[in-house]
N, C-alpha and C positions, 0 to 999 in steps of 0.2 A: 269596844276595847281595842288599842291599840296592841301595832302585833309585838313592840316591847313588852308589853304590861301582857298579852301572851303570854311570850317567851319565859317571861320571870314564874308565870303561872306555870305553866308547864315543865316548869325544870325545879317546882318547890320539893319532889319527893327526890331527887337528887340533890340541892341545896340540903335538904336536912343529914342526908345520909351522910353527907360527907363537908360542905362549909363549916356547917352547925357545930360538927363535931370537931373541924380544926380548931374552928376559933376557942370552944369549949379547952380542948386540947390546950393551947397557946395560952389562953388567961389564967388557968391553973397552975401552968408552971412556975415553978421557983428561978431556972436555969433553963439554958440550953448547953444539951447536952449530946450525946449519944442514944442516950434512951430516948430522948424525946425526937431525933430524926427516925432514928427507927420506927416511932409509932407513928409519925406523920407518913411514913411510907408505907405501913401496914392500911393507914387511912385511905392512900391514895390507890392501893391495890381493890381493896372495898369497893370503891367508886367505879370501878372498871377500865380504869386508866390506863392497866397492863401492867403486870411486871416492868418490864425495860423502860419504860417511859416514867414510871413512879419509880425506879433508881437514878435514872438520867435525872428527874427534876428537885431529888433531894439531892443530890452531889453539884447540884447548881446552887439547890439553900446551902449549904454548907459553905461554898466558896463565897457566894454570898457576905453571908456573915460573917465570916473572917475579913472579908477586903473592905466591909463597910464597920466593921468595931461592933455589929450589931450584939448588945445583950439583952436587950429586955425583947422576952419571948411574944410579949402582946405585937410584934412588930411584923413578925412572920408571918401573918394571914395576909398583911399586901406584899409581902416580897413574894410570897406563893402566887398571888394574884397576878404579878407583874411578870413571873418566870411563864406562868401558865398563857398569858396574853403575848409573849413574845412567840410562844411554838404555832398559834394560833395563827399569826400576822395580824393584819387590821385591812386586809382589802377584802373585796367578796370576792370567790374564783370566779364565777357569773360563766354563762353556758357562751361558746366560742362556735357561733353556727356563721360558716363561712361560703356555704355551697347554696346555690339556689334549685332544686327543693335540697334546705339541709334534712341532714336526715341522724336521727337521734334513734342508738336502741337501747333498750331499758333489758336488764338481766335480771338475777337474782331467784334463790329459792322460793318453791311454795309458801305460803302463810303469811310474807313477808311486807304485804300489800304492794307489790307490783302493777298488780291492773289498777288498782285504787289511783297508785299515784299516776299512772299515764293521765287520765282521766281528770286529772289535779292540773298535770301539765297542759293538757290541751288546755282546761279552763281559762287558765292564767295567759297561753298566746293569745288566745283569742281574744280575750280581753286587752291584750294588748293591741289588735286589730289584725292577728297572723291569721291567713288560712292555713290549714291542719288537717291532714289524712291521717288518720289509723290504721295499720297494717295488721291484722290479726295473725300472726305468724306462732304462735301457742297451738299450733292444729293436736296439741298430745291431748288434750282433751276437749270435749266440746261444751263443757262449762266455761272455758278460759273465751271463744270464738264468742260466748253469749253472752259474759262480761263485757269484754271490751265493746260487742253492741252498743250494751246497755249505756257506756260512761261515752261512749259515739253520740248514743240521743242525750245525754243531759248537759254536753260540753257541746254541743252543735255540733259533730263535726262528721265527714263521713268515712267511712270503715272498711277497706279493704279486704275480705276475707275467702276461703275457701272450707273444704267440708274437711270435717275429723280427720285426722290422718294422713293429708295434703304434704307434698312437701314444702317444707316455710319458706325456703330459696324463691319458688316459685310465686309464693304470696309475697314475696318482699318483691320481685323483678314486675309482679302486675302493680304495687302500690306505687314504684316508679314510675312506671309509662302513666300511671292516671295521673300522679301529680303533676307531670309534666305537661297533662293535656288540658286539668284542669286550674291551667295557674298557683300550684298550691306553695306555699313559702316552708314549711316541715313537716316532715314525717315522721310521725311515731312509731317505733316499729315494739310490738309485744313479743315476748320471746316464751318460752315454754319454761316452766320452772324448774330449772333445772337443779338435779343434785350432784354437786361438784364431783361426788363417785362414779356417773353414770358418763363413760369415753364417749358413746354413740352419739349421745346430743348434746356434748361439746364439741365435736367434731359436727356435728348438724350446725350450732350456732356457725363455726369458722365458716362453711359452706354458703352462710348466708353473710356473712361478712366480705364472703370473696365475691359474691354476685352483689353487693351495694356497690365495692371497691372500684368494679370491673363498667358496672351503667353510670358511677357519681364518683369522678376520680376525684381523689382528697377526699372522699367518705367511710366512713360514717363522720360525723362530724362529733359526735358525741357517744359514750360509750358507758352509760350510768348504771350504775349497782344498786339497786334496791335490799338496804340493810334493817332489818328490825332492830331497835335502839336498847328495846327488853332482853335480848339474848343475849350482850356485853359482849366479853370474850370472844364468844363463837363468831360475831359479827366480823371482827378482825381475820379469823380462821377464814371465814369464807370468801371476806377480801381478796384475803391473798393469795386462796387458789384461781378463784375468777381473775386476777389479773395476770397470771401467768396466761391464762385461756385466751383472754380474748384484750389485752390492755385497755382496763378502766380508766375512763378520763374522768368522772368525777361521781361521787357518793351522792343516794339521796338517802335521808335515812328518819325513819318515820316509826310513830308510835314514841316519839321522845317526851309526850306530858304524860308517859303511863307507869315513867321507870324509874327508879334509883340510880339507873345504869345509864345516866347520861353522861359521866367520865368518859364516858367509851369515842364521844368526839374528839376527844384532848388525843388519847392511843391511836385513834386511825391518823390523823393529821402527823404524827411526834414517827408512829413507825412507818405506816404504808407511803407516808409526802404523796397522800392522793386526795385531793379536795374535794369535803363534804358542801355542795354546789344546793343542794335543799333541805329541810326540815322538816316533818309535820310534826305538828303538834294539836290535831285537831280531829274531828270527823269529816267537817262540814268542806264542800269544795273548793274555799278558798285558805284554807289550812294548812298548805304545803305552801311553804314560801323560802324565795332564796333565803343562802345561809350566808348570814355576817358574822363572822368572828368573833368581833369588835364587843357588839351586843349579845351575841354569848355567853362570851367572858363577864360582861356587866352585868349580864342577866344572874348567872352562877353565882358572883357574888355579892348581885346585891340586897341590902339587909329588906 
């Protein structure tokens, strides 16, 4: 299966929750009206779109429709399509690794598949032909050090770690000098999952941010959020205290063919203007793939 035909598969319990229902919505109508922007709003709040961004995209239909003479309601499931495809863009944000060894770290709460996706990630450099060190810098628990092992031996790649309770700094300053010693092209650095309540380790993440910054000037090179796509709302919540902490350069966000709540891509892009840079929608290790816009949007709406 191509990863179109994917994409469309995996986003069919949001296409229903919410396409299904505009179009349903739009062909019933007599008129356009008041009522019926309001409910196209209520629609797009469903979806997990957000508040603010499902006002901002109906006060665009509305201008819309006025400036084009549009009356006939069946017409509004592609002007939505076309509004929704402009917040989106059409380019992919694609990962910006400029330093040799770049070095990429991955955040994000527990549950969220975080190690999963490093794991994902190595797969895919390597496939590209990158050598790829894993930094186990999650020393808050020793399940997290036994993970990243684990997706270390199934992505090839080798794992920098230290025992429980380690300081991460320290595991991130030894993943440097090895990569450096052993030609390595990125580094994945795992971070401890952290809950945006807990000051101590975010101030631990800053601490290792200062010591990439301080051995790989211009680093990190990359600064990725791992978002669960099922939690909608919250996902954005979490966004936006992680980028006060530590400046997120781009979203990966996964568990997206499990949700209704794939709106929630339209809302991170529309408020946080922080690009979602991957996807998963799968199990299997080649399931996380950059995120195109473009075919998102086609995907969403197509029949």
């Amino acid at each position: 299966m191509g990863f179109f035909s994917k994409l469309k598969e995996g986003l069919t319990r949001t296409r229903e929750g919410f396409v299904a229902k505009i179009e349903s919505l739009v062909t019933g109508a007599n008129k356009i009206d008041d009522e019926l922007f309001d409910e196209l709003e209520e629609l797009l709040i469903q979806a997990d779109v957000g508040v603010n961004t499902a006002v901002e995209i109906v006060e665009d239909l509305r201008r819309t429709v006025r400036e084009r003479k549009i009356e006939d309601a069946s017409e509004l499931k592609g002007v939505l399509k076309e509004l929704i495809a402009g917040i989106m863009g059409d380019s992919k944000p694609g990962l910006k690794l400029k330093n040799r060894p770049a070095v990429i770290i991955v955040v994000g709460v527990n549950g969220v598949g975080k190690t999963t996706s490093i794991g994902k990630l190595a797969y895919n450099f390597k496939q590209d032909g990158k050598r790829v060190l894993l930094a186990a810098a999650d020393t808050f628990r020793a399940a997290a050090i036994d993970q990243i092992e684990i997706w270390g031996e199934r992505s090839g790649c080798d794992v920098i770690k230290h025992k429980e309770g380690a300081d991460p700094a320290a595991v991130v300053f030894d993943a440097i000098q090895a990569a450096r010693a052993r030609n390595i092209d990125i580094i994945i650095v795992d971070t401890a999952g952290r809950l945006h309540t807990k000051t101590n380790l975010m101030e631990e993440l800053k601490k290792v941010l200062r010591v990439i910054s301080r051995e790989v000037p211009d680093a990190p090179d990359e600064v990725l959020l791992v978002l669960d796509a099922a939690t909608g709302q919250n996902a954005i919540s979490q966004a936006k205290i992680f980028a006060q902490a530590t400046g997120i350069t781009g979203i990966v966000l996964t568990k997206l063919d499990g949700t209704a709540k794939g709106g929630v891509v339209i809302g991170i892009k529309s408020e946080l203007e922080i690009p979602v840079k991957f996807v998963g929608i799968g199990e299997k290790v080649e399931d996380l793939r950059e995120f195109d816009p473009k075919e998102f949007v086609e995907a969403l709406f197509d029949e």
